[in-house]
C-alpha positions as CSV (number, residue, x, y, z in Angstrom):
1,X,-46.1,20.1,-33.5
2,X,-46.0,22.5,-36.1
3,X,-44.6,20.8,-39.7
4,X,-41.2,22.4,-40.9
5,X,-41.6,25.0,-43.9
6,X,-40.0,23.8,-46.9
7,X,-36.6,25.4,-48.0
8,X,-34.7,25.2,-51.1
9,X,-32.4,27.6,-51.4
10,X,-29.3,27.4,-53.5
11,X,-26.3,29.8,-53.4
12,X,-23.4,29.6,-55.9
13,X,-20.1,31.9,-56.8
14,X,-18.9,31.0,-60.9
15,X,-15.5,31.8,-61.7
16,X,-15.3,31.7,-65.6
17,X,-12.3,32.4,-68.5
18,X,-13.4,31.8,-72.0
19,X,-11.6,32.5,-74.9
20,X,-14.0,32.4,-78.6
21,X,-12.5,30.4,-81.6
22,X,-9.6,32.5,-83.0
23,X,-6.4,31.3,-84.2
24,X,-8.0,27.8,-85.1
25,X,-8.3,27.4,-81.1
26,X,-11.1,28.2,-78.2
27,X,-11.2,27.4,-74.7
28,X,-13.8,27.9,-71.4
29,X,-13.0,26.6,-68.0
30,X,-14.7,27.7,-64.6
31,X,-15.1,26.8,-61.0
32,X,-18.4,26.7,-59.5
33,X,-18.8,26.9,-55.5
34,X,-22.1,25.9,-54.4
35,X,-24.7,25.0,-51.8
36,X,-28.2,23.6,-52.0
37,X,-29.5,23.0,-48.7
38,X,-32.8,22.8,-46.9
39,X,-35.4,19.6,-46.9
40,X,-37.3,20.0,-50.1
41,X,-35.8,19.1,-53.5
42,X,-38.6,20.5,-55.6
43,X,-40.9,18.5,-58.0
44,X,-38.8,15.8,-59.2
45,X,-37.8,13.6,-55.2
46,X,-34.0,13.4,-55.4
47,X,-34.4,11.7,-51.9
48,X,-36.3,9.3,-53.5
49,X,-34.3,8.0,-56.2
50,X,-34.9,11.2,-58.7
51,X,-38.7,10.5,-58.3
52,X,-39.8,12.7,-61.6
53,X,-43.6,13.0,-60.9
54,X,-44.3,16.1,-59.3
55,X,-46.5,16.9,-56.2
56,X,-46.6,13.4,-55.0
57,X,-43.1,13.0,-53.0
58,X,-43.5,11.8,-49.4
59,X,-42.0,14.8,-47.7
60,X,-45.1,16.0,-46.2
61,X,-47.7,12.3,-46.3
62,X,-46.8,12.3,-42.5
63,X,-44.9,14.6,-39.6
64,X,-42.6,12.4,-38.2
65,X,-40.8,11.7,-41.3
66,X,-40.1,15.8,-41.4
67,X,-37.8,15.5,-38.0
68,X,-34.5,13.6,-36.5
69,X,-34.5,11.2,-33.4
70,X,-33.7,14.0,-31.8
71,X,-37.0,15.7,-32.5
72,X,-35.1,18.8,-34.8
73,X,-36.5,19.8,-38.0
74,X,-34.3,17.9,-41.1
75,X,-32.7,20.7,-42.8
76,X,-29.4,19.9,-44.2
77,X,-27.6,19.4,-48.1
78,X,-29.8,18.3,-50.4
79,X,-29.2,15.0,-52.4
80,X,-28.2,16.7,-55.6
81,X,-25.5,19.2,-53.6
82,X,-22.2,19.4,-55.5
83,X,-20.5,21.9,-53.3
84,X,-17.3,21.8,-56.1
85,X,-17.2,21.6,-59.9
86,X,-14.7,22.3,-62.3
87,X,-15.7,22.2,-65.6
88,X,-12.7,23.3,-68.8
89,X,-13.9,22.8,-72.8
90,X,-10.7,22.9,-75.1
91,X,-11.4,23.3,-79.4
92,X,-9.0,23.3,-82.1
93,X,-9.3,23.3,-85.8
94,X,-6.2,21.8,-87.8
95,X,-5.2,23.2,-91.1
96,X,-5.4,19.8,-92.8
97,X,-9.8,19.7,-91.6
98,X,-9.3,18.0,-88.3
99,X,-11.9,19.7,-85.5
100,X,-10.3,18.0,-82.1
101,X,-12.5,18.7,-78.8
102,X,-12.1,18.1,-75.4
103,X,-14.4,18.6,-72.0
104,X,-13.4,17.7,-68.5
105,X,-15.5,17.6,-65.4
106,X,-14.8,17.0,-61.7
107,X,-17.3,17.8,-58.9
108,X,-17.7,16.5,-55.1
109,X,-19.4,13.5,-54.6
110,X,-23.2,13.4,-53.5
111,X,-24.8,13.5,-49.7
112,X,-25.5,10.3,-48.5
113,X,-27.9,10.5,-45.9
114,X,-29.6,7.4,-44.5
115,X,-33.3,6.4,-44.2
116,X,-34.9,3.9,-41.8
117,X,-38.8,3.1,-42.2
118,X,-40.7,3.9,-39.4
119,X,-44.5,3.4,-38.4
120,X,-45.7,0.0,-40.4
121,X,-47.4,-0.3,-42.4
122,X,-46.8,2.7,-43.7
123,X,-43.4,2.2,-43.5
124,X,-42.8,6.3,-43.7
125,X,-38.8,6.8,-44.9
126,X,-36.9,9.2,-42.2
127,X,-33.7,10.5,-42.3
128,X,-33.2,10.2,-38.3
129,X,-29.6,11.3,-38.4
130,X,-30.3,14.2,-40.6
131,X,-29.0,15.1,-44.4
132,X,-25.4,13.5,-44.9
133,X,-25.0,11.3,-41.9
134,X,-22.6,9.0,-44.2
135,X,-20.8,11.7,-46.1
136,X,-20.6,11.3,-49.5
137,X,-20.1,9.3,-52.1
138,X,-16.5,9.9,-54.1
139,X,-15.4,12.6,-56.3
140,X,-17.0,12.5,-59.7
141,X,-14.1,13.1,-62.5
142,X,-15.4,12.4,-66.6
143,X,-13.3,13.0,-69.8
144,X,-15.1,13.3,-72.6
145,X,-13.4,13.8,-76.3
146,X,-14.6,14.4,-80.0
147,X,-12.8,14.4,-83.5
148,X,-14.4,15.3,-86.8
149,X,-12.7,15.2,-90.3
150,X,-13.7,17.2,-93.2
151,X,-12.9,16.3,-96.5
152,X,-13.8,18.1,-99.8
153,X,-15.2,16.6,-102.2
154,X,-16.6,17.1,-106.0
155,X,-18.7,20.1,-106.8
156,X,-18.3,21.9,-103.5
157,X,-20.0,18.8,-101.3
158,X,-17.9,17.7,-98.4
159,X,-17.8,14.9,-96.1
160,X,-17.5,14.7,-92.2
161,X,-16.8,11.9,-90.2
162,X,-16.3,11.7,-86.5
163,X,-16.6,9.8,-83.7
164,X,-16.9,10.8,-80.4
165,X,-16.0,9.1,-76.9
166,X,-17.8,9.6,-73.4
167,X,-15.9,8.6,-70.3
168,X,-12.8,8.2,-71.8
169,X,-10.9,6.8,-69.3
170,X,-13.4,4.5,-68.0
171,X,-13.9,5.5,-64.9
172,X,-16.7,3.6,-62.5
173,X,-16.9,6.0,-59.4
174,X,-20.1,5.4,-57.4
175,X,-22.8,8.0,-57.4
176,X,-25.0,6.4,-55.5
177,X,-25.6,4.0,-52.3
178,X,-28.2,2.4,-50.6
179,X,-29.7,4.1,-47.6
180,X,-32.3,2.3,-46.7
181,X,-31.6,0.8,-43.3
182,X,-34.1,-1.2,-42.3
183,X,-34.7,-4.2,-44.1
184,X,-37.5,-4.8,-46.4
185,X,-40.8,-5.4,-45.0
186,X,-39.6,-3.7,-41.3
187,X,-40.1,-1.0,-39.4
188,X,-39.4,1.0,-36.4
189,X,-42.6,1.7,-34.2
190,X,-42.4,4.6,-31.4
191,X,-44.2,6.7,-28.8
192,X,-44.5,10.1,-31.4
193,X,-44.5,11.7,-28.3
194,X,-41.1,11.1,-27.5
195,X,-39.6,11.8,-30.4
196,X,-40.4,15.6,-31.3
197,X,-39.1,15.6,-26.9
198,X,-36.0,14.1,-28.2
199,X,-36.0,11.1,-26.3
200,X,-35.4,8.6,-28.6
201,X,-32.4,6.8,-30.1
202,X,-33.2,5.1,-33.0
203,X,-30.2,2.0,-32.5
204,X,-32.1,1.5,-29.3
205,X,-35.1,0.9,-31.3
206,X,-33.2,-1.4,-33.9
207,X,-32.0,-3.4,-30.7
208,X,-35.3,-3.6,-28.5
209,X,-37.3,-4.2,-31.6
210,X,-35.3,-6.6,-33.0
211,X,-35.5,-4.8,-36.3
212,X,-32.8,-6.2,-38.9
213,X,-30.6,-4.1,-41.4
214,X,-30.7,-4.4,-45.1
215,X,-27.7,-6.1,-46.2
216,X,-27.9,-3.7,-49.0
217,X,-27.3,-0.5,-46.5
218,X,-24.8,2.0,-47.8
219,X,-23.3,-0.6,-50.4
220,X,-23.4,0.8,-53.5
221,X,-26.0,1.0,-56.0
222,X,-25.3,3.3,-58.7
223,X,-22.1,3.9,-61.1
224,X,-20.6,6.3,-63.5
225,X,-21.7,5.1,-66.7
226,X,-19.3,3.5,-68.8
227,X,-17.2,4.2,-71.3
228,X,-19.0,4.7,-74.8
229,X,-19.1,5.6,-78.1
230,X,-20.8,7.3,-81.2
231,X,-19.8,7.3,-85.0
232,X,-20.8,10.0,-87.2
233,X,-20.7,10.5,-90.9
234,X,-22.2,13.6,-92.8
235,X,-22.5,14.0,-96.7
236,X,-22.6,17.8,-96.8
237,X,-23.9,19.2,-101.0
């Protein structure tokens, strides 16, 4: 069986309307229609948890991993795929030295696309449903504000202060689950054999091999960071 190639391919269309700072006001805003498909997500692993040390993902450590339980190649939406985003930046400058900024974004949730571990020990991770069996997680919304005050002060020096906020409205969406299927410690043995023949299905296997699942599986496991913070003041001579 000959392994897959590996694809990464990413096509987008931007819509943008900017206007530069004139008038004491400024604003950008643009839609971005995307998709990043294929089965390798470069050098950092987003399949495995935003792995960040390059060449040694497990994509290629063993064939089987590479195909479905229906012996197809996995080719799909890669984890980082955000088929929609909206992203719009408002500035404006007061008379009295107020600088008030605004930036909003909302994109699709991410693929979720679950794993079982197959062939212990090894315990090779496989995506035997293919790339986004479980859909996605929610839609990712985020408001983020900053105000700055300038006041003059003696001899030409002036003082700023600011704060600004991230996540404004607090919001908690998931961006992450667990996929892992299997528990931990598992696996799911088979003939190879019959699998790149497409003769296998995988809840069979779960059944027949008595193989538990994680209680974990597609519970959440990652969240929109919280609402936070930062104070800024600037002596300016």
């Amino acid at each position: 069986m000959a392994l897959p190639k590996a694809v990464r391919r990413y096509d987008a269309v931007e819509l943008a309307a900017r206007r530069p700072l004139a008038n004491r006001w400024a604003f950008s805003v643009s839609y971005l229609w995307s998709r990043l498909y294929g089965n390798y997500s470069g050098l950092s692993q987003s399949d495995e948890s935003g792995r960040v040390s390059p060449n040694v993902g497990r994509l290629y450590d063993y064939p089987a991993i590479m195909f479905d339980e229906s012996g197809k190649p996995v080719y799909g939406r890669l984890a980082t795929d955000r088929p929609h985003q909206l992203k719009a930046f408002l500035v404006y400058s007061t008379t009295f030295g107020l600088n008030v900024s605004a930036f909003q974004f909302v994109g699709s949730g991410l693929p979720v696309s679950r794993e079982v571990a197959v062939l212990p020990p090894s315990y090779y991770p496989m995506q035997y449903l293919g790339r986004m069996s479980d859909g996605r997680t929610p839609t990712l919304s985020q408001t983020d504000i900053f105000l700055q005050q300038d006041i003059g002060m003696v001899r030409g020096t002036r003082l700023s202060a600011g704060i600004g906020v991230s996540n404004l409205f607090n919001r908690g969406v998931v961006v992450s689950k667990f996929v892992m299927e299997s528990e931990v410690g598992a696996g799911l043995t088979f003939n190879e054999a019959d699998l790149y023949a497409g003769r296998l299905d995988f809840q069979q296997l779960f059944a027949q091999q008595k193989v538990l699942r994680d209680p974990r599986f597609l519970m959440a496991n990652g969240y929109q960071p919280p609402r936070s913070a930062r104070v800024m003041i600037k002596w300016t001579f």
